[in-house]
C-alpha positions in Angstrom: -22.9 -8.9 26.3 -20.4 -11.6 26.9 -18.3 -11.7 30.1 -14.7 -12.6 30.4 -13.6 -13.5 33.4 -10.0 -11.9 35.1 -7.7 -14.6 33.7 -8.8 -13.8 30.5 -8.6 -10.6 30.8 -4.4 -10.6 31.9 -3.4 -12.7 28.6 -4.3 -9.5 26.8 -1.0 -7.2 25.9 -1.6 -3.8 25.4 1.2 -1.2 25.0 1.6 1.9 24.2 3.1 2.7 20.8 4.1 5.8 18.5 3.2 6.1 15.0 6.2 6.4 12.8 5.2 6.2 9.1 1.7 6.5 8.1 1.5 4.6 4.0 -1.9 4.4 1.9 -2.3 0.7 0.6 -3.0 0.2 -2.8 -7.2 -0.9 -3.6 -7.5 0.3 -0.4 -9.7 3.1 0.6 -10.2 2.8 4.6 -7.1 1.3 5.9 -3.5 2.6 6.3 -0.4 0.7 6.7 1.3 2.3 10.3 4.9 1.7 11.6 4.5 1.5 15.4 7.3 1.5 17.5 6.1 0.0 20.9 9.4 0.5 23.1 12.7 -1.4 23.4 11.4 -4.8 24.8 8.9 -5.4 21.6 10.1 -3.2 18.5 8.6 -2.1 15.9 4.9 -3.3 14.2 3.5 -3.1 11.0 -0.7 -2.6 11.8 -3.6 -2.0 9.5 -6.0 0.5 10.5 -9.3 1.0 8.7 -9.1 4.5 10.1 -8.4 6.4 6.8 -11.7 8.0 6.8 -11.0 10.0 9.7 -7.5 10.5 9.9 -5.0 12.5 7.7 -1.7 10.8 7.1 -0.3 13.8 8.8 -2.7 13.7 11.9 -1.1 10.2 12.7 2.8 10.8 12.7 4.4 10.7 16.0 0.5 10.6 17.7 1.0 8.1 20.4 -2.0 4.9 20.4 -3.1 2.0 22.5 -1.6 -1.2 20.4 -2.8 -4.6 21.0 0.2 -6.8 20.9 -0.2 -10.3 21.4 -3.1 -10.3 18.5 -2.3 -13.4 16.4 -1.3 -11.4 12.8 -3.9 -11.4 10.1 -3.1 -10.7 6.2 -4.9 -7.8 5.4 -4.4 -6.6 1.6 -1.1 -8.3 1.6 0.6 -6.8 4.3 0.7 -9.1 7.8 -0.9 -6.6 10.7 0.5 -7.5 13.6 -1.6 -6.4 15.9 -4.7 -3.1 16.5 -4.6 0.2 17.9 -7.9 0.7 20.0 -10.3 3.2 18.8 -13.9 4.3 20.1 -15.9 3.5 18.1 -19.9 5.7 17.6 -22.5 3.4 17.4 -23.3 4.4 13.7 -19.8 4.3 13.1 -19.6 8.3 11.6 -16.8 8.6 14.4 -13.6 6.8 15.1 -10.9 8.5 18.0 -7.8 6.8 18.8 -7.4 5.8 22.0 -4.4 7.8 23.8 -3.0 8.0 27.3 -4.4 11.0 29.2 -1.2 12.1 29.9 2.7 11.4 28.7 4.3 8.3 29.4 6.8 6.5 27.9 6.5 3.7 24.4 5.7 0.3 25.5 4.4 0.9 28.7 1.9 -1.9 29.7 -2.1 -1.1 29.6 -3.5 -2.4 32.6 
């Protein structure tokens, strides 16, 4: 395992975020296309999720996430992501779970 020291650590922005909209992706069969509003300060972001497999369309609507931010975007089946929800992750991969704040708190609050 690689270690990261503290500095590296703080350039990382994550935020919490609401799904909004929840779109299949043509030729795809894993990923969706989310709508993620992540509070007043950031807005709205269009992410890719290869989570398809585990989650119904109507499972993610309005379930809040974990959002990495300041990812640099990536094209992903023609559609710019811009940015990742955090999942965990089994080590065989059979099970994906979004990762959600234990308790309510409001879109866009900072992960730290």
């Amino acid at each position: 395992m690689e270690e990261i020291n503290f500095n590296e650590w703080k350039k990382l922005d994550l935020r919490v975020g609401r799904i909004l909209k929840v779109e299949d992706i043509e030729g795809a069969d894993k990923l969706y296309k989310l709508e993620i509003n992540v509070g007043d300060k950031i807005g709205k972001r269009i992410v890719c999720a290869g989570i398809k497999k585990f989650y119904e369309k109507k499972e993610l609507k309005g379930k809040k996430c974990i959002l990495f931010v300041n990812l640099a975007p990536r094209m992903m089946k023609g559609i710019e992501s811009q940015g990742m929800i955090l999942a965990s992750v089994s080590e065989d991969e059979s099970k994906i779970r979004l990762i959600q704040p234990e308790k309510d708190v409001e879109v866009g609050s900072k992960i730290r």
